[in-house]
C-alpha positions in Angstrom: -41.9 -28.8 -160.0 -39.5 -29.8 -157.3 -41.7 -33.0 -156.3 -41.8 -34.4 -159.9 -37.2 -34.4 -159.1 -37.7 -35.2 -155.5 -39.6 -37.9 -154.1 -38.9 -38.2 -150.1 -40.9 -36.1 -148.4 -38.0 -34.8 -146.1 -35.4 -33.7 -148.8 -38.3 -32.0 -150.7 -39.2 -30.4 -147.7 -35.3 -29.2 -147.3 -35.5 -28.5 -150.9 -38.3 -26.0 -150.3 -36.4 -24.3 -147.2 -33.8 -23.7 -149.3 -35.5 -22.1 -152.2 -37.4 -20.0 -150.3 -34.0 -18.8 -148.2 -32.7 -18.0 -151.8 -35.9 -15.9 -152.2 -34.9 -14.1 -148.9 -31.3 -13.8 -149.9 -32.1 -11.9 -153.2 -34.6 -9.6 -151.2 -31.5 -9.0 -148.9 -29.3 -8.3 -151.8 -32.4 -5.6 -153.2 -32.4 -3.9 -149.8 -28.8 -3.4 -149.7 -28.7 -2.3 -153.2 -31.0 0.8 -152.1 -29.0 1.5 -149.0 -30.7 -0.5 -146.6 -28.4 -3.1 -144.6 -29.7 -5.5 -142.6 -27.3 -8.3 -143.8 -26.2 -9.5 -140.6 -29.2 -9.1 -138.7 -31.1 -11.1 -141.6 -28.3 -13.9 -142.1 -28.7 -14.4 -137.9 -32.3 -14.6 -137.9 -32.6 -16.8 -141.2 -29.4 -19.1 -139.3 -31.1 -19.1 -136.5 -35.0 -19.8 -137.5 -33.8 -22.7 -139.6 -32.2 -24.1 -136.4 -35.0 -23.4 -133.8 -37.7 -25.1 -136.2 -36.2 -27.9 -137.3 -35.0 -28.4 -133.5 -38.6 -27.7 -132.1 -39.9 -30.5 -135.3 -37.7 -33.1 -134.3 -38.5 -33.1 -130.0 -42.4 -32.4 -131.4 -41.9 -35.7 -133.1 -40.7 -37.6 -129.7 -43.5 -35.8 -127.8 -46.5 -37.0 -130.5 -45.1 -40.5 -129.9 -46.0 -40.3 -125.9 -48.8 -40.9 -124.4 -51.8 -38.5 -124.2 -50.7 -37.0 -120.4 -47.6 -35.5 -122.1 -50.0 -33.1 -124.3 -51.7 -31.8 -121.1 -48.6 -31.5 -119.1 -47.4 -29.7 -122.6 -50.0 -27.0 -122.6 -49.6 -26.9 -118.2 -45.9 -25.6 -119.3 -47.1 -22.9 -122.0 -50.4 -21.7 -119.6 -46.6 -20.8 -117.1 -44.8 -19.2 -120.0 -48.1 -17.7 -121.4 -48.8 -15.8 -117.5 -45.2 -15.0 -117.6 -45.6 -13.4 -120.8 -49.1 -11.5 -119.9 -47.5 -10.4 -116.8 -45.2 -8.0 -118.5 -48.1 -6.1 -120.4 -49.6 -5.2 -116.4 -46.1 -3.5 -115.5 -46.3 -2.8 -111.7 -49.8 -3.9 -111.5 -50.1 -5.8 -108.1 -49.8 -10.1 -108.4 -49.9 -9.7 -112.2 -48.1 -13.3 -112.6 -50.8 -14.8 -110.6 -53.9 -13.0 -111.8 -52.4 -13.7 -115.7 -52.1 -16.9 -114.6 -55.8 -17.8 -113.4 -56.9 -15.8 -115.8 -55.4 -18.2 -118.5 -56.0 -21.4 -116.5 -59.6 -21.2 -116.1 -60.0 -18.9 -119.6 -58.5 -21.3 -121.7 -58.1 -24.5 -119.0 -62.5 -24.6 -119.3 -62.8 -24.6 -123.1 -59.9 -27.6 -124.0 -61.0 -29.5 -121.1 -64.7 -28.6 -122.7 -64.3 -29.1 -126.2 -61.7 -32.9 -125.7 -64.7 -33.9 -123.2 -67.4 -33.5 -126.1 -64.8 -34.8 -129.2 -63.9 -31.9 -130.9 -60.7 -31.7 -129.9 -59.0 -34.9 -131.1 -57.0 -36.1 -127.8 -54.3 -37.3 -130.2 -51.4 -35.6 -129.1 -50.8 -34.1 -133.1 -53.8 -32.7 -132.7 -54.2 -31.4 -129.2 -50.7 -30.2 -128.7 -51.2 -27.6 -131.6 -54.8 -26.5 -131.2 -54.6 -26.2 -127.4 -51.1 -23.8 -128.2 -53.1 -21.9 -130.1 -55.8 -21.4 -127.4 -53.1 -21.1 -124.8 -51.8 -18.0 -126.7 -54.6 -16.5 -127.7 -55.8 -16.6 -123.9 -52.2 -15.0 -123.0 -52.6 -12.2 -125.8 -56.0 -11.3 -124.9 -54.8 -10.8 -120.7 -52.3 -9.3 -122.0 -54.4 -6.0 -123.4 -56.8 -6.6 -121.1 -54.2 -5.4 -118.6 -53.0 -3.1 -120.4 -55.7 -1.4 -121.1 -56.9 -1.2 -117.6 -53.9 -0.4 -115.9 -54.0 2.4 -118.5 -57.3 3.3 -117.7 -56.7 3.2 -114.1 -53.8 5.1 -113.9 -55.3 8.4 -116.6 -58.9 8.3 -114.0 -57.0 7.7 -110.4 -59.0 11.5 -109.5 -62.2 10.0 -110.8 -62.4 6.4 -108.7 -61.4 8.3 -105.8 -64.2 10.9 -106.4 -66.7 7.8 -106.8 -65.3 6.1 -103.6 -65.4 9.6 -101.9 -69.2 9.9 -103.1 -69.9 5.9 -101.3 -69.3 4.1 -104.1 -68.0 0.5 -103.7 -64.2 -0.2 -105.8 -65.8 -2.5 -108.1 -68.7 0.2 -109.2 -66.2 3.0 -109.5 -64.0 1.5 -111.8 -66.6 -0.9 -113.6 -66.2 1.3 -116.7 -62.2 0.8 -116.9 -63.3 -2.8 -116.3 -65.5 -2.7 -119.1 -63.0 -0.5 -121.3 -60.6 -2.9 -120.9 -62.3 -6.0 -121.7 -63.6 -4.5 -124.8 -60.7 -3.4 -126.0 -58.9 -6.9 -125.8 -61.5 -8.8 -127.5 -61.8 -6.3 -130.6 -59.2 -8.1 -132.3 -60.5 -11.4 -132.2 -64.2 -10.0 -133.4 -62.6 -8.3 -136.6 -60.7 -11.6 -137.3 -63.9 -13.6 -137.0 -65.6 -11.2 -138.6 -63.1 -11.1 -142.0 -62.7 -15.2 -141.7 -62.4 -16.2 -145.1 -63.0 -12.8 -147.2 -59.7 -11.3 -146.1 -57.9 -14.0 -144.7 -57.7 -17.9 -144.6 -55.9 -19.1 -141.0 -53.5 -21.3 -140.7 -56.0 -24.3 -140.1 -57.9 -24.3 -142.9 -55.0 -24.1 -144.8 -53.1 -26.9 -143.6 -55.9 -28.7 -143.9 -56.4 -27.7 -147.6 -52.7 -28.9 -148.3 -53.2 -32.0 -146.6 -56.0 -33.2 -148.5 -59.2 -32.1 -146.3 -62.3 -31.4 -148.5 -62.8 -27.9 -148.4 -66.0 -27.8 -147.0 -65.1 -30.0 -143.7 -61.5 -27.6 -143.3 -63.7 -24.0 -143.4 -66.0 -25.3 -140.7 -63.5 -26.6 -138.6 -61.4 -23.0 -139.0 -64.6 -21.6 -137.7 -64.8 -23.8 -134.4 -61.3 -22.8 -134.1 -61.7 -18.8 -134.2 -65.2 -19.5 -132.0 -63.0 -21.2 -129.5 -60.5 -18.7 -129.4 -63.2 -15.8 -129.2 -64.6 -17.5 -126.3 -61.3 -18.3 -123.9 -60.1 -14.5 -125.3 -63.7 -13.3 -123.3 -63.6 -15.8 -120.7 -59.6 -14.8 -119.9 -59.4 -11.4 -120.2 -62.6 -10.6 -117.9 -61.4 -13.4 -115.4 -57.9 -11.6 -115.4 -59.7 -8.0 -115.4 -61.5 -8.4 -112.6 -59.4 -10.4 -109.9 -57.1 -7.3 -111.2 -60.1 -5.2 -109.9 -60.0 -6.4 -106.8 -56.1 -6.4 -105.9 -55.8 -2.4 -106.3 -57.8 -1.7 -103.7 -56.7 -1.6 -99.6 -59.1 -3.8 -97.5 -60.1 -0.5 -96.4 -61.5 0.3 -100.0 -58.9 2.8 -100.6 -57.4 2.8 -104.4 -54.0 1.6 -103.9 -52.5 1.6 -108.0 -50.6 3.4 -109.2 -48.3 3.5 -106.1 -47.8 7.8 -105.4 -44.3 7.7 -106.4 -45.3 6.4 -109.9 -47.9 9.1 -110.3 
C-alpha cells in the first residue's frame, strides 16, 4: 500500500522503518499494560538501531564505490574482530587470540579466496563484502564452540589425559577424543541448519534475492552454496583452531599444562 503513496525508494524505505517502529511501540505499550517495563531499555535500543544502521548503510555505500582491495582489506578487519570475539569463548586457554585467529584466517581465508578464484563469489564489492561477512562470522562462531567445548572437555577429564600420558600415550592421542568432542559439537548447528534449509526456514539470501527480483529457482541454489560454504569454513575453522589449541596445553615436556592448578 505504502508504494502505490510513495514513489522514492528512500522515503518508502523510511516510511517502512517507521511503521514497523509503531508496531514495536504498541508491543511496548502491551508489555507495560501486563506489568512488564522495558520502556527505556526498548526506546534506547530502537534509538539506537535506527542510528547504527542507517550509519553503517551510508559508509557501506562509500566503501561499494571503492575499488575491489577495500572488500578484502574489509573482511582482513572483521577476521581481527571475529578472533577477538572467538577469543573470549576459550577463557584462559593459552594464545587463544592467535589460535582464533589462524583458525579463522585459513578456515574461512581458503574458501573466499577459493570460491572468488573459481566465480562464485562475485568480486564486486556489494557482493563480496556481504557474503565474505557472513563466512567471516560463521568461521568466528564455529571457533568459538569449538573452544569452548574443549576447554570444557579438558578441564572435566584433566585426571584422565594425565592417566593416558602416565600409561605412554603422546598429548595429541590422549585428548583426541576432547578434540573430537569438540569439533563435533561446533559443527552441529550448521548440519541442522543445512539440514532444515527451506522446510523450516528460508535465510536471509534467498530471500533478498526473492525481493529483488531473482527467479526462484536460481536464489534457492545459490542459498545452498551459501550454507555449503559456511558448513565447510565452520569444519575447516574449528578443527584448525581445535587442534593448534591441542598443542599449546601441553609443556615441551609432554606434561598437561591447562587448566593452570590454581583454577582447578
Amino acid at each position: 500500500m505504502l508504494s502505490h503513496f510513495i514513489q522514492d525508494p528512500i522515503q518508502l524505505a523510511a516510511a517502512q522503518a517507521l511503521l514497523a517502529g509503531l508496531m514495536a511501540l504498541v508491543m511496548m505499550l502491551v508489555a507495560g499494560w501486563y506489568g512488564i517495563h522495558l520502556e527505556r531499555e526498548i526506546l534506547i535500543a530502537m534509538a539506537r538501531g535506527l542510528v547504527q544502521v542507517v550509519a553503517v548503510g551510508a559508509i557501506i555505500l562509500l566503501i561499494f564505490q571503492g575499488p575491489t582491495a577495500w572488500g578484502f582489506l574489509i573482511l582482513a578487519g572483521m577476521t581481527l574482530l571475529a578472533a577477538k570475539t572467538a577469543e573470549k569463548r576459550a577463557g584462559d586457554m593459552p594464545q587463544a587470540f592467535r589460535v582464533a585467529f589462524w583458525g579463522i584466517t585459513i578456515g574461512a581465508g581458503s574458501v573466499i579466496t577459493l570460491m572468488t578464484l573459481v566465480g562464485v563469489i562475485d568480486t564486486r564489492l556489494s557482493h563480496l563484502i556481504p557474503v565474505g561477512s557472513m563466512i567471516v562470522a560463521n568461521s568466528m562462531n564455529a571457533v568459538g564452540l569449538a573452544l569452548d567445548r574443549f576447554k570444557g572437555e579438558i578441564r572435566a577429564h584433566v585426571g584422565h589425559i594425565e592417566t593416558a600420558l602416565a600409561l605412554g600415550a603422546d598429548p595429541q592421542t590422549a585428548v583426541r577424543p576432547y578434540t573430537q568432542a569438540a569439533i563435533k559439537a561446533s559443527l552441529i548447528p550448521r548440519i541442522d541448519s543445512l539440514r532444515s534449509l527451506g522446510i523450516v526456514w528460508i535465510p536471509g539470501v534467498m530471500t533478498g534475492m526473492l525481493l529483488g527480483g531473482s527467479h526462484p529457482v536460481e536464489a534457492s541454489l545459490y542459498q545452498y552454496v551459501i550454507m555449503a560454504m559456511i558448513l565447510t569454513i565452520s569444519g575447516l575453522a574449528s578443527l584448525i583452531s581445535t587442534l593448534l589449541m591441542a598443542r599449546r596445553i601441553f609443556t615441551p615436556a609432554a606434561q598437561l599444562a591447562y587448566p593452570p592448578e590454581s583454577s582447578e
